[in-house]
N, C-alpha and C positions, 0 to 999 in steps of 0.2 A: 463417437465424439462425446465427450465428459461434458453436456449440456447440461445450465440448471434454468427451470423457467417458475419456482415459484420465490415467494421470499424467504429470506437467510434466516435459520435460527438465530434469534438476539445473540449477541457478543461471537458473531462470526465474522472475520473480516469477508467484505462483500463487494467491496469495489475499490479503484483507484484512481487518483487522476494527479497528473502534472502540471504546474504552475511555472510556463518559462517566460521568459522575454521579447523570445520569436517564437511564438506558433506554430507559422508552417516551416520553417527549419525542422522542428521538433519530429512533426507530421511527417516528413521527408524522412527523417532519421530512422523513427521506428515502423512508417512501411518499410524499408531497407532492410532495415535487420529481423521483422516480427512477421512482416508480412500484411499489417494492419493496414486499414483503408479507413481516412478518415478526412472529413473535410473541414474548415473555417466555419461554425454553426452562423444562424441566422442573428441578430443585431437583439433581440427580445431576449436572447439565452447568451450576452455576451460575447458572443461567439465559439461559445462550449463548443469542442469538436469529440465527439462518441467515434472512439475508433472501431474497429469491428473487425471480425477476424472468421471469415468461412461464415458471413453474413451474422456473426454474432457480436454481440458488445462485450469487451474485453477492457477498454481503459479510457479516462478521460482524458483531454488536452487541451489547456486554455492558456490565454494571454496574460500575463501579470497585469489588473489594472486594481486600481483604488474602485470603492463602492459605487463612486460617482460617475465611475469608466473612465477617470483619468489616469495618465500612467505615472507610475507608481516613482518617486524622486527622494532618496536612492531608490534604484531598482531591488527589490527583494534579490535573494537564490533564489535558483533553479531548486523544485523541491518536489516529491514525490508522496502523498498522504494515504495511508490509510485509513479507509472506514467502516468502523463496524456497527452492524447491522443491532437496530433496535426496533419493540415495537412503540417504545412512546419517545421520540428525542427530547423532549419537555421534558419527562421524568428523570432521564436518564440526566439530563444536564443538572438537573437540582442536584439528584446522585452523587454529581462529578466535584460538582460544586461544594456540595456536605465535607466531599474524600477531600480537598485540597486542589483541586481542579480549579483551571481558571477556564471561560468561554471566549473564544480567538472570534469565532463569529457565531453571534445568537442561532437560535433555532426561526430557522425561516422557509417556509414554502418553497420549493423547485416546481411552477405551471402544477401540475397532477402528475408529477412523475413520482414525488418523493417528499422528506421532508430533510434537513440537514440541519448538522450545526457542525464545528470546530473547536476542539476543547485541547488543552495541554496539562498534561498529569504535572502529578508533584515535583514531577524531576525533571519534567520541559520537555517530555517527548508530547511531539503534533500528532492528533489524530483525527477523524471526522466519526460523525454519528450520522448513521444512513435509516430513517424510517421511508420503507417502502410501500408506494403503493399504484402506481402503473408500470413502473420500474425495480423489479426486484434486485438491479446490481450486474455484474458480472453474468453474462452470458456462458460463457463456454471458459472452462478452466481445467485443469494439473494435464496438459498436453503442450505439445512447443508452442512456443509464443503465445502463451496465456499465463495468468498468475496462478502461483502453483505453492506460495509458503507466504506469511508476512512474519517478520519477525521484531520483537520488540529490544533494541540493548540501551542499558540503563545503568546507573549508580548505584543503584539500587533494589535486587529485585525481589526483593520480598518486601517493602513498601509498597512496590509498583504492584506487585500481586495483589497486597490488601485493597490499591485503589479500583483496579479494576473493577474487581469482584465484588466491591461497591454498587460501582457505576454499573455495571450488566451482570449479567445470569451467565460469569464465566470463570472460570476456577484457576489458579496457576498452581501447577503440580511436578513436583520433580522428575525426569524422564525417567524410564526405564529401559532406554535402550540403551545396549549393549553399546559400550564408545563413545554416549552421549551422558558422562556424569558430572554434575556440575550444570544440565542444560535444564532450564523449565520449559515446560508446554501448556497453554493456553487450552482447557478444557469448555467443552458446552454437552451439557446433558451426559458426559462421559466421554465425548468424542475429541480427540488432540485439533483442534482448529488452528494454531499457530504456536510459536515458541518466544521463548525468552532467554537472555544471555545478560551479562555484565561486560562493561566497558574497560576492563583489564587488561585485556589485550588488546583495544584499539588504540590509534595513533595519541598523541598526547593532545587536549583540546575537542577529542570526538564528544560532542554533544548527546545525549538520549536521544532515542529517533527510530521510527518505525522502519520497517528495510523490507520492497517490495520482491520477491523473487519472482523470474521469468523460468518456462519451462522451456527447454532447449534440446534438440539432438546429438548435437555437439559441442561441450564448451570450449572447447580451444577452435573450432573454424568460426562458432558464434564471435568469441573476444579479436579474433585477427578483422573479422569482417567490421567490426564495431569498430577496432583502431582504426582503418583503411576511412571510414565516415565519421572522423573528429575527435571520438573518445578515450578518455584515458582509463587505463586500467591501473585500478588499488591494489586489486589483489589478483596476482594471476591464476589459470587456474591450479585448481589443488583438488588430491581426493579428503572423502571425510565421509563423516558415517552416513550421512544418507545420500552419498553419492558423489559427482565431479561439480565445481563448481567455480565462479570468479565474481569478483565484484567490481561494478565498472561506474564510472561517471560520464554521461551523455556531454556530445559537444560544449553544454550549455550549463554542465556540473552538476546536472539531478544526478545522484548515486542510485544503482536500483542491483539488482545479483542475479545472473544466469547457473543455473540446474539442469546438471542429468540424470535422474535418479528416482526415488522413491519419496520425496519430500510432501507430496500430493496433501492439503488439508481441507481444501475446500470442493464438500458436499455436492454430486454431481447433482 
């Protein structure tokens, strides 16, 4: 089992969490398809729900509300964030901020778990900054139903490469794999942590936006069982260079992508 139990090298993505409308609908969905076990948290943590997967934390799940815990009028989307892992979120936000970065929500305490903020690059892709310290992130990952790739697509990706590598200690580098030219990858200390693409081939209107991948056994009984419980499928599945894969939107329109393959980036 691909366990990690220390903290994430900075500019690693290290955790994820969901922002729906219904909660335990959500909760419902992805026990169903992940196998995850997670409950409605307690009223002090908003009701943050840490899902967990073979007694490990794998993903968060919480209820769209306003700061105040009221609910939110219009309702945001359904949305899916990634966070990468720093060791000063303070620093890193000035960082962001230098690069053209804007802060979606300051850098504020999580009890002793952690430390967070939410920042949006120059080009409007959403991401979070996870400083760890009773909570190092993701539990158990690159196996079925855990995160297994996060990927950044953008307008722009060598601007976006400049900003990162600003904001954290992480490089954007041109692949070199075989079948994958034209794709960047998100480096830390030399190590591929995530990738990067361009909006060229997405629908017309797709926004910059981080894209969470699940690791799966099968993506075509994964995508049928995920129709069968509300959701739609974008992209059905397809091969590609590191493997089989689909891209789906939950009952509730989070988008996130199922994998079979070798895509594994984060550090057991």
């Amino acid at each position: 089992m691909p366990e990690k139990n220390s903290p994430y090298q900075a500019g690693t993505p290290c955790w994820i969490d969901l922002m729906v409308p219904d909660q335990q609908a959500a909760l419902d969905f992805y026990r169903d398809l992940f196998g995850w076990q997670g409950e409605v948290g307690p009223p002090e943590t908003g009701g943050y729900a840490v899902c967990a997967l073979k007694g490990r934390p794998v993903a968060g799940i919480m209820a769209a509300m306003n700061p105040d815990g009221s609910i939110p009028d219009p309702m945001p989307p359904a949305v899916w964030t990634t966070y990468l892992a720093t060791d000063s979120v303070d620093d890193a936000l000035t960082k962001a901020g230098d690069a053209g970065g804007k802060a979606v929500i300051p850098a504020v305490d999580v009890m002793d778990l952690g430390r967070m903020a939410v920042v949006t690059d120059p080009q409007g892709a959403v991401f979070g900054l996870w400083e760890a310290r009773s909570f190092p992130g993701a539990g158990i990952v690159n196996e079925p139903g855990a995160l297994i790739w996060n990927e950044l697509s953008t307008t722009d990706p060598q601007a976006a490469g400049r900003f990162y590598a600003a904001a954290l200690p992480m490089t954007a580098t041109p692949s070199t794999m075989e079948g994958a030219e034209g794709y960047t990858e998100f480096q830390v200390q030399g190590r591929t942590v995530g990738g990067m693409m361009t909006l060229e081939k997405a629908p017309p209107g797709t926004p910059p936006h981080w894209m969470a991948y699940f690791a799966v056994d099968d993506v075509d009984s994964t995508v049928d069982a995920a129709v069968r419980s509300g959701a739609n499928v974008l992209a059905p599945p397809f091969d590609m260079v590191a493997g089989r894969m689909a891209v789906l939107a939950d009952p509730q329109g989070a988008v996130f992508s199922v994998i079979a393959g070798q895509a594994g980036a984060q550090p057991a």
